[in-house]
MARDREN-910464 format. One record per atom (N, C-alpha, C, O): residue number from 1; residue in three letters; chain; atom name; x, y, z. Coordinates in steps of 0.001 Angstrom, whole numbers, plus 500000, padded with zeros to 6 digits. Atoms other than C-alpha are relative to their C-alpha. Example, Ala and Ser with C-alpha at 12.3 -4.5 7.8 and 13.67 -1.06 7.14 Angstrom:
% MARDREN-910464
+-----+---------+--------+-------+--------+--------+--------+
! num ! residuo ! cadena ! atomo !      u !      v !      w !
+-----+---------+--------+-------+--------+--------+--------+
!   1 !     ALA !      A !     N ! 500890 ! 498810 ! 500000 !
!   1 !     ALA !      A !    CA ! 512300 ! 495500 ! 507800 !
!   1 !     ALA !      A !     C ! 500900 ! 501200 ! 500000 !
!   1 !     ALA !      A !     O ! 501936 ! 501181 ! 500665 !
!   2 !     SER !      A !     N ! 499180 ! 498810 ! 499940 !
!   2 !     SER !      A !    CA ! 513670 ! 498940 ! 507140 !
!   2 !     SER !      A !     C ! 499230 ! 501090 ! 500730 !
!   2 !     SER !      A !     O ! 499739 ! 502198 ! 500899 !
+-----+---------+--------+-------+--------+--------+--------+
This chain:
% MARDREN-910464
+-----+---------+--------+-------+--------+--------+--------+
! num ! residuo ! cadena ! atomo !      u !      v !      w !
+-----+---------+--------+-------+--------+--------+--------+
!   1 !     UNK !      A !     N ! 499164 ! 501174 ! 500000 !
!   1 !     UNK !      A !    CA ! 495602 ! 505364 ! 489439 !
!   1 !     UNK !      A !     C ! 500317 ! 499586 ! 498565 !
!   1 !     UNK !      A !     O ! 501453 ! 499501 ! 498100 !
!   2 !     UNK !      A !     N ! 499837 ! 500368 ! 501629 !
!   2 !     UNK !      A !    CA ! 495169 ! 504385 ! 485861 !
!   2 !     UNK !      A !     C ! 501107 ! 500871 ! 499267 !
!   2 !     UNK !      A !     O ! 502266 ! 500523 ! 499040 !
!   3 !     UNK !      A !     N ! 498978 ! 498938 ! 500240 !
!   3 !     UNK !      A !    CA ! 496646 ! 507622 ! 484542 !
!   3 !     UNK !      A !     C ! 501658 ! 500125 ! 500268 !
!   3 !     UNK !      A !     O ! 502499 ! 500490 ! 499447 !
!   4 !     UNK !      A !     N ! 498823 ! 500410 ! 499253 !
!   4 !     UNK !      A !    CA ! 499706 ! 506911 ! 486992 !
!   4 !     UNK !      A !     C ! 500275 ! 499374 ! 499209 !
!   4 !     UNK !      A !     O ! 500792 ! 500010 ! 498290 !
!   5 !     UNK !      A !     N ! 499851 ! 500564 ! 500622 !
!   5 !     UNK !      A !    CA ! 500013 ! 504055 ! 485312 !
!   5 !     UNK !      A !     C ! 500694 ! 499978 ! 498850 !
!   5 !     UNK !      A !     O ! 501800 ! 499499 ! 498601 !
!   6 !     UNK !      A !     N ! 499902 ! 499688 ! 501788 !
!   6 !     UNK !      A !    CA ! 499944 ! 504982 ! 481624 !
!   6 !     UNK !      A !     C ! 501208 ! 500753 ! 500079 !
!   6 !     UNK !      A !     O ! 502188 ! 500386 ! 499430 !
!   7 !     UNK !      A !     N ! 498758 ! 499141 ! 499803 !
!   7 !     UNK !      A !    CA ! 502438 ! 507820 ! 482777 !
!   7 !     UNK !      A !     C ! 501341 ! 498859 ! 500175 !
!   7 !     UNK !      A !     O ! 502150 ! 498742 ! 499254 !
!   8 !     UNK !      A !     N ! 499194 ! 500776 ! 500105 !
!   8 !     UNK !      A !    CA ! 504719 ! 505059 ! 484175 !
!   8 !     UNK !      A !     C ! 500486 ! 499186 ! 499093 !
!   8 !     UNK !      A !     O ! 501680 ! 498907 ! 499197 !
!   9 !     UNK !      A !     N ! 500145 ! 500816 ! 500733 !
!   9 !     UNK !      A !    CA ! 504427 ! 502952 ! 481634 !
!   9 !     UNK !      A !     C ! 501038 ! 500352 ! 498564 !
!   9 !     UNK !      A !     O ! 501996 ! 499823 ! 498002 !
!  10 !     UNK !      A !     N ! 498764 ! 499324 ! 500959 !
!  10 !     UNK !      A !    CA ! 505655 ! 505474 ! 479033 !
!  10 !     UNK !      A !     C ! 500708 ! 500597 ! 500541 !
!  10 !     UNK !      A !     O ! 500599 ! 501624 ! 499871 !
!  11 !     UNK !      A !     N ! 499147 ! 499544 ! 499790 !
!  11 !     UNK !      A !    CA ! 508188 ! 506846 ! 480791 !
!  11 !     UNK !      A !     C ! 500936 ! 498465 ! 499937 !
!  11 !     UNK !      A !     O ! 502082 ! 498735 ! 499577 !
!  12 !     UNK !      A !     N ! 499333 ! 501400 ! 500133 !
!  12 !     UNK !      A !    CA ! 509674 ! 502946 ! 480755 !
!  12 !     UNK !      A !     C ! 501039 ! 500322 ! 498444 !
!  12 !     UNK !      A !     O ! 502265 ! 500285 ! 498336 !
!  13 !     UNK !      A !     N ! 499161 ! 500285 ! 501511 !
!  13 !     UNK !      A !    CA ! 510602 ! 503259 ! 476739 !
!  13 !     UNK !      A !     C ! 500402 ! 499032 ! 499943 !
!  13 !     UNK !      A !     O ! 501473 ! 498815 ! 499377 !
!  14 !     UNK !      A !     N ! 499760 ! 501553 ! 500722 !
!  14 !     UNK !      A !    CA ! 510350 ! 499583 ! 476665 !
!  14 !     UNK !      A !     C ! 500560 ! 499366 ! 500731 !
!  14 !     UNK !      A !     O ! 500459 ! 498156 ! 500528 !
!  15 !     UNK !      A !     N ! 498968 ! 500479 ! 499101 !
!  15 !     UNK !      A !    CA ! 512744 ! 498881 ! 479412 !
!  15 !     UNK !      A !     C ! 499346 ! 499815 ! 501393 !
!  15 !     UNK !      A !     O ! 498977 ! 500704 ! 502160 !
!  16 !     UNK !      A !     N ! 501045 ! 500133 ! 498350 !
!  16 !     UNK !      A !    CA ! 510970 ! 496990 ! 482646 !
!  16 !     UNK !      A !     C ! 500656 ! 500414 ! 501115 !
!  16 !     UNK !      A !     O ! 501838 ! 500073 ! 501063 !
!  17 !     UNK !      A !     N ! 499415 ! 499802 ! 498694 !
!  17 !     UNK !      A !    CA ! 511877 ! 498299 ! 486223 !
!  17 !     UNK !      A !     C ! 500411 ! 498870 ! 500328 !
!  17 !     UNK !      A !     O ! 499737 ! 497857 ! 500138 !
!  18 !     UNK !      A !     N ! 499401 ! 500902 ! 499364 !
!  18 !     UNK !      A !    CA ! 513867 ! 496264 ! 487642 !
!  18 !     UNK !      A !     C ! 499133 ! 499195 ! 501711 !
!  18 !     UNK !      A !     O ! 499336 ! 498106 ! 502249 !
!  19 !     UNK !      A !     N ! 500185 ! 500937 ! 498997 !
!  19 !     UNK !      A !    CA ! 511580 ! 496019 ! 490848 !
!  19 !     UNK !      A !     C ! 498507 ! 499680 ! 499889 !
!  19 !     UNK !      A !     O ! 497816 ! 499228 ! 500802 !
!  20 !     UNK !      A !     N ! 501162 ! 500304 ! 500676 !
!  20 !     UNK !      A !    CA ! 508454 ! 495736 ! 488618 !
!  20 !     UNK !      A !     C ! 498654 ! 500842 ! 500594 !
!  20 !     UNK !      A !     O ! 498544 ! 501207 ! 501765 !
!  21 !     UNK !      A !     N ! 500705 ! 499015 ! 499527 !
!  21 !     UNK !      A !    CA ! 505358 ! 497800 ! 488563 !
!  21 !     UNK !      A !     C ! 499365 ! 499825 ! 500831 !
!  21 !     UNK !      A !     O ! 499301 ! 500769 ! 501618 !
!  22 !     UNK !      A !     N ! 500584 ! 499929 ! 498561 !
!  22 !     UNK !      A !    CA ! 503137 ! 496188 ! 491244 !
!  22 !     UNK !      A !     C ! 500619 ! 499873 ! 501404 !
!  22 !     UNK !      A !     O ! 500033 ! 499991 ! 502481 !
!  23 !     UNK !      A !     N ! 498706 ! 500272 ! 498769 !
!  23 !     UNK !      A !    CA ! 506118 ! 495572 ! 493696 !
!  23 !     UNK !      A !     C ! 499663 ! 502219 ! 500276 !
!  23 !     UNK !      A !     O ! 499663 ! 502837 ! 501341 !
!  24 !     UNK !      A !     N ! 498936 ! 498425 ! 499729 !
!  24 !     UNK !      A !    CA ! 506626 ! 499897 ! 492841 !
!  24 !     UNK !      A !     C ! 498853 ! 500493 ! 500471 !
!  24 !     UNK !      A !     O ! 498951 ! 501361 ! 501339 !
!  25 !     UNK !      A !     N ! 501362 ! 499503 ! 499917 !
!  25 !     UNK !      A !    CA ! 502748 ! 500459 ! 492942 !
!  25 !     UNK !      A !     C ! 499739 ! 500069 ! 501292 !
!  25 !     UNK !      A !     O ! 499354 ! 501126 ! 501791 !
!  26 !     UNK !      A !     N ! 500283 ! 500645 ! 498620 !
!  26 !     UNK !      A !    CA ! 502443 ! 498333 ! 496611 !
!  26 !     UNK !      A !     C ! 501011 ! 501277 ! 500865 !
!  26 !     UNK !      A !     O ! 500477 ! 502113 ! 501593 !
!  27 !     UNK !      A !     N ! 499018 ! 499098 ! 499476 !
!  27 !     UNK !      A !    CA ! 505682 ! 500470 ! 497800 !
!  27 !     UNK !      A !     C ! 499606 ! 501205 ! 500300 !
!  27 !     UNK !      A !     O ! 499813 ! 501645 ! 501431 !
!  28 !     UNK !      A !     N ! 500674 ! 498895 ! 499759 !
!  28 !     UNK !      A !    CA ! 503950 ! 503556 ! 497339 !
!  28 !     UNK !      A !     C ! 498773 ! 500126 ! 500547 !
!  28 !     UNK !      A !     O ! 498630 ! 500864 ! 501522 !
!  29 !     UNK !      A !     N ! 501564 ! 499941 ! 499305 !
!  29 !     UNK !      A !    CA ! 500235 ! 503139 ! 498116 !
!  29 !     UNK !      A !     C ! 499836 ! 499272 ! 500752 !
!  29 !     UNK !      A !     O ! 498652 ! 498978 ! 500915 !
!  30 !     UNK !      A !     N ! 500902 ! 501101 ! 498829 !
!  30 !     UNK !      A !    CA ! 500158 ! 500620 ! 500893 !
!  30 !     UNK !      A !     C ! 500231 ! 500764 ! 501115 !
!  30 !     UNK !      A !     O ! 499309 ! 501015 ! 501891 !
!  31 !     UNK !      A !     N ! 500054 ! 499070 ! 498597 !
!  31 !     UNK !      A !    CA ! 501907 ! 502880 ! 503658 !
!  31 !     UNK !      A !     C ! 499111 ! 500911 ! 500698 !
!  31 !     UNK !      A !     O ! 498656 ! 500752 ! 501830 !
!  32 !     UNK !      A !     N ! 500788 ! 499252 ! 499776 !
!  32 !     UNK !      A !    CA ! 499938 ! 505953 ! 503423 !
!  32 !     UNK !      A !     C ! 498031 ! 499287 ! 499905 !
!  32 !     UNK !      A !     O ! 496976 ! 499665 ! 500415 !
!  33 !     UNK !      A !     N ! 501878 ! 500531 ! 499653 !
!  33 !     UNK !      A !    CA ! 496435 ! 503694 ! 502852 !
!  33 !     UNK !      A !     C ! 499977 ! 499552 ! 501368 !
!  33 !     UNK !      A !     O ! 498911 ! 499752 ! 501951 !
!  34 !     UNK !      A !     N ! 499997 ! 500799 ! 499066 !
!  34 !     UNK !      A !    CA ! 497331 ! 501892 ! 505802 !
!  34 !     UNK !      A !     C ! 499951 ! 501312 ! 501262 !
!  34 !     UNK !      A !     O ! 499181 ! 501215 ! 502217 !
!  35 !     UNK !      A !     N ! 499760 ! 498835 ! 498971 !
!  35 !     UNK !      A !    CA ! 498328 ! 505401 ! 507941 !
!  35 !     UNK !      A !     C ! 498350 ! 500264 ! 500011 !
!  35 !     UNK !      A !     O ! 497793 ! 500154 ! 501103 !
!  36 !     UNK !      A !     N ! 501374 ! 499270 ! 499611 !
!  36 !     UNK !      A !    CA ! 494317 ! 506819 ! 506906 !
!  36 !     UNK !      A !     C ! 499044 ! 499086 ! 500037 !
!  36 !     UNK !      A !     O ! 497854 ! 499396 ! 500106 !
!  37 !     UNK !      A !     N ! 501267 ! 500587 ! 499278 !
!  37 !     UNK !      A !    CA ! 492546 ! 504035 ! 507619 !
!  37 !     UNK !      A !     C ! 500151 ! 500200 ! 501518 !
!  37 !     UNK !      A !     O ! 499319 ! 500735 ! 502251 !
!  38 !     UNK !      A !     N ! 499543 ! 500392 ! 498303 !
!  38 !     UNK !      A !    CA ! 494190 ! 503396 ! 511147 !
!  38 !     UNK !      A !     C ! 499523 ! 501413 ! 500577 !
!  38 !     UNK !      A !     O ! 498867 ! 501256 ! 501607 !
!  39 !     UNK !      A !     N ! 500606 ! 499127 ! 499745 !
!  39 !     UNK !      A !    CA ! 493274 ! 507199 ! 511549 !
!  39 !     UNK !      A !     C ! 498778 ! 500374 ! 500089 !
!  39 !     UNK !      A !     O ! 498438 ! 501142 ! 500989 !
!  40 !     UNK !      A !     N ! 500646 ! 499869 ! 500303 !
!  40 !     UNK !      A !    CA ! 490268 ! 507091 ! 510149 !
!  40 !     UNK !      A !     C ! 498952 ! 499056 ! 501088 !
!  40 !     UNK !      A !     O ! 497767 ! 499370 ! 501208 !
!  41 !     UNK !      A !     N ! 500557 ! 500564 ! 499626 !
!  41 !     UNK !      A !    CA ! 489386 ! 504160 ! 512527 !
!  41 !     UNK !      A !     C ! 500217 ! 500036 ! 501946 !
!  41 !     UNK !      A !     O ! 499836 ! 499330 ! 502880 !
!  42 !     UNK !      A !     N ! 499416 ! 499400 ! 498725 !
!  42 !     UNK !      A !    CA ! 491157 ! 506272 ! 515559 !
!  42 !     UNK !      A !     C ! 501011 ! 498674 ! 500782 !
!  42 !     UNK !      A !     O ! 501114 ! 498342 ! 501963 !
!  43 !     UNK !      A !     N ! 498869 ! 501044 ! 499162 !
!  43 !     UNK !      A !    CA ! 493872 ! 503429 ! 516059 !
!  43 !     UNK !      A !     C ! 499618 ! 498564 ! 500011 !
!  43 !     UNK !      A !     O ! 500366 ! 497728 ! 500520 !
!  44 !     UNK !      A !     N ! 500848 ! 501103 ! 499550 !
!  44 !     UNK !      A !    CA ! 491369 ! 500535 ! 515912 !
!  44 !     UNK !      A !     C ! 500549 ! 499250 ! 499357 !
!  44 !     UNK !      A !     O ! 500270 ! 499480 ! 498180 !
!  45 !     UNK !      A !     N ! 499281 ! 500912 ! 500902 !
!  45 !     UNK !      A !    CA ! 493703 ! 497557 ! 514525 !
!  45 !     UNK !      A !     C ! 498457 ! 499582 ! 499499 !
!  45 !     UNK !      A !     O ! 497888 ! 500331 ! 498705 !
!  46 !     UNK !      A !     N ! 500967 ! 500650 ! 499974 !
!  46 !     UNK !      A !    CA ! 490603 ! 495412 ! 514476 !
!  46 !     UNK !      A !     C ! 499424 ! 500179 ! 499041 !
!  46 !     UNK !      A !     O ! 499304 ! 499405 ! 498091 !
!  47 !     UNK !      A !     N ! 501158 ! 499090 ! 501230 !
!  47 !     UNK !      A !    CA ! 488244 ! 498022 ! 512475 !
!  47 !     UNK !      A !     C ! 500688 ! 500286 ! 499055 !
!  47 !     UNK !      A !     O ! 500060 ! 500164 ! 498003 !
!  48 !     UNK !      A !     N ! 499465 ! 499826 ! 501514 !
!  48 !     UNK !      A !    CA ! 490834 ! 498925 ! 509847 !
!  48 !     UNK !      A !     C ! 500573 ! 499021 ! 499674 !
!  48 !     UNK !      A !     O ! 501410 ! 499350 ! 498834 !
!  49 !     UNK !      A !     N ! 499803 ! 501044 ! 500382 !
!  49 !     UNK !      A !    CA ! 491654 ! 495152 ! 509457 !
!  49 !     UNK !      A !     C ! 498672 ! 499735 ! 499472 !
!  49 !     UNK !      A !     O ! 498916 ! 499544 ! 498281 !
!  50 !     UNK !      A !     N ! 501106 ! 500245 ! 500275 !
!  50 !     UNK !      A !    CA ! 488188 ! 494535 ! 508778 !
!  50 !     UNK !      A !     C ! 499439 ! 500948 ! 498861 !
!  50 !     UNK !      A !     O ! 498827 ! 500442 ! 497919 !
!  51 !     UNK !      A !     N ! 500006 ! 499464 ! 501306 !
!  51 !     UNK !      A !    CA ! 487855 ! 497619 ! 506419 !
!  51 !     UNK !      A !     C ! 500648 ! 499520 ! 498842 !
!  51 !     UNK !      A !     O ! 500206 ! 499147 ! 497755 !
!  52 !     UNK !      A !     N ! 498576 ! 500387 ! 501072 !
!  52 !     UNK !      A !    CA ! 491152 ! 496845 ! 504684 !
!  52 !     UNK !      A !     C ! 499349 ! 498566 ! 499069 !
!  52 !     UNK !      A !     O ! 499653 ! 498391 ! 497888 !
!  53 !     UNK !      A !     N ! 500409 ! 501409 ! 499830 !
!  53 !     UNK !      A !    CA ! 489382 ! 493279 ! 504515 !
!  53 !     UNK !      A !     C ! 501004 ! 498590 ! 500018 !
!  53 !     UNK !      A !     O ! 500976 ! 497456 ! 499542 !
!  54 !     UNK !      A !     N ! 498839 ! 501065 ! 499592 !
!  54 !     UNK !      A !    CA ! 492439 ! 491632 ! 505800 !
!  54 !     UNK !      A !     C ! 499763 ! 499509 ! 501545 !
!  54 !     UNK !      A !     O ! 498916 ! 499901 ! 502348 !
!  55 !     UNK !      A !     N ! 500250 ! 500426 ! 498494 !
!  55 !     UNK !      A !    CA ! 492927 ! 489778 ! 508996 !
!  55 !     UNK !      A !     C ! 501041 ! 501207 ! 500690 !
!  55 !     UNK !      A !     O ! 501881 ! 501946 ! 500177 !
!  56 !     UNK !      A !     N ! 499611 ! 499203 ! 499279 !
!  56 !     UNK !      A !    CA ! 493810 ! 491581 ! 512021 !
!  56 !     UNK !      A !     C ! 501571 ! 500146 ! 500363 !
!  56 !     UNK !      A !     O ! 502110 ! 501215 ! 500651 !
!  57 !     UNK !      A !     N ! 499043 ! 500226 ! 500124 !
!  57 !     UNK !      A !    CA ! 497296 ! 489614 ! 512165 !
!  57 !     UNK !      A !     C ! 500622 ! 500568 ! 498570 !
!  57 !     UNK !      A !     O ! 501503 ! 501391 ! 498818 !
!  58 !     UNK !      A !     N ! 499055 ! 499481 ! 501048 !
!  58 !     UNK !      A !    CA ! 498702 ! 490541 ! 508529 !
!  58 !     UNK !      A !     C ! 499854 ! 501682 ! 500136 !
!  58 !     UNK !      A !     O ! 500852 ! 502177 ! 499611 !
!  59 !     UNK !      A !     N ! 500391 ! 498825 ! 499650 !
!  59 !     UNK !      A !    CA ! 497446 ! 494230 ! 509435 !
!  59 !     UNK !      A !     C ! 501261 ! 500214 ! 500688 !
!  59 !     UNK !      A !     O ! 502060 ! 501061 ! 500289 !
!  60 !     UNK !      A !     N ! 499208 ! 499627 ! 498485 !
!  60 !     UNK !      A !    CA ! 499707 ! 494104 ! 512628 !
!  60 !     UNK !      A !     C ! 501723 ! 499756 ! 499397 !
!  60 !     UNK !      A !     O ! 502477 ! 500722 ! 499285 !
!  61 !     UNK !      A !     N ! 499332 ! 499584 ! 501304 !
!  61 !     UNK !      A !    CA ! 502588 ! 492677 ! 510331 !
!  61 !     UNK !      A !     C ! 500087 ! 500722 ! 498740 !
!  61 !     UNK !      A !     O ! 501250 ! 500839 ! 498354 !
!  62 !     UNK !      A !     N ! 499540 ! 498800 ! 500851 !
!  62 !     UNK !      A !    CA ! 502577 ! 494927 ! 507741 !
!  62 !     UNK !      A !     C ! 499799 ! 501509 ! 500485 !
!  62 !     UNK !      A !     O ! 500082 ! 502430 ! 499718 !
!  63 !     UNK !      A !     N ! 499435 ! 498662 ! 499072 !
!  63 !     UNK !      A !    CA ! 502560 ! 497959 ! 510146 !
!  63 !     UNK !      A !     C ! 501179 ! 500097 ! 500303 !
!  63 !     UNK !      A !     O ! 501723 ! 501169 ! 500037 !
!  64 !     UNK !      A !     N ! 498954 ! 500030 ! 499444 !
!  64 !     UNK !      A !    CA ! 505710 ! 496784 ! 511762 !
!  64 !     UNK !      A !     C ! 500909 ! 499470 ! 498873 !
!  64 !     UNK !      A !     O ! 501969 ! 499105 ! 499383 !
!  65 !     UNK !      A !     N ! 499150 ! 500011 ! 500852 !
!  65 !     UNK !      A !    CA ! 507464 ! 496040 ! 508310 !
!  65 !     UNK !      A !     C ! 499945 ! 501372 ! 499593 !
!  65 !     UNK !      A !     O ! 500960 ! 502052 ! 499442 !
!  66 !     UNK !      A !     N ! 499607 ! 498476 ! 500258 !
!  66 !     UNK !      A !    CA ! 506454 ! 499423 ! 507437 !
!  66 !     UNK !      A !     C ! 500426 ! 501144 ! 500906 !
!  66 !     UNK !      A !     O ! 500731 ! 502220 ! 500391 !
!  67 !     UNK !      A !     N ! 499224 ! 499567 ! 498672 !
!  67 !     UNK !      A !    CA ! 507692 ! 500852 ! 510864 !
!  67 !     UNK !      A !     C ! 498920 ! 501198 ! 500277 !
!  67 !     UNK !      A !     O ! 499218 ! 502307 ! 500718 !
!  68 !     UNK !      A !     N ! 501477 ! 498830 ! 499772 !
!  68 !     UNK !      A !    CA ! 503931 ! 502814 ! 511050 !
!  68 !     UNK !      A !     C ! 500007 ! 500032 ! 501771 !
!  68 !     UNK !      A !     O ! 500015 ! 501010 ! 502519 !
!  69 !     UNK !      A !     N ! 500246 ! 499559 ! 498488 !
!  69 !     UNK !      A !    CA ! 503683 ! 501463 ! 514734 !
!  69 !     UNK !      A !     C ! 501589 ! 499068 ! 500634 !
!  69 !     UNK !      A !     O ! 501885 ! 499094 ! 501829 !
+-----+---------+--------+-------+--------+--------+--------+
């Protein structure tokens, strides 16, 4: 992650993204974390809300913004 980072960072040359780096960071790593827990917990909203350590409701919304289920 860090590394990522640093890479992004200088590839910028000074000039900020327009949709900023934790907006670009969230974009990329929340879908697929969200796909291997829910796998990992064989579908269990509940148990990968409770891993995640979110509630079971923002879990269930941000599946269906990311169109997972």
């Amino acid at each position: 992650m860090a590394s990522s980072a640093r890479r992004y960072l200088a590839d910028l040359n000074g000039t900020p993204c327009r949709e900023g780096l934790y907006a670009r960071l969230l974009r990329e790593i929340e879908a697929p974390l969200l796909r291997e827990v829910l796998a990992w917990s064989d579908g269990n909203q509940s148990r990968a809300a409770e891993v995640l350590g979110i509630h079971r409701a923002t879990l269930r919304k941000k599946l269906r913004e990311l169109g997972i289920v």
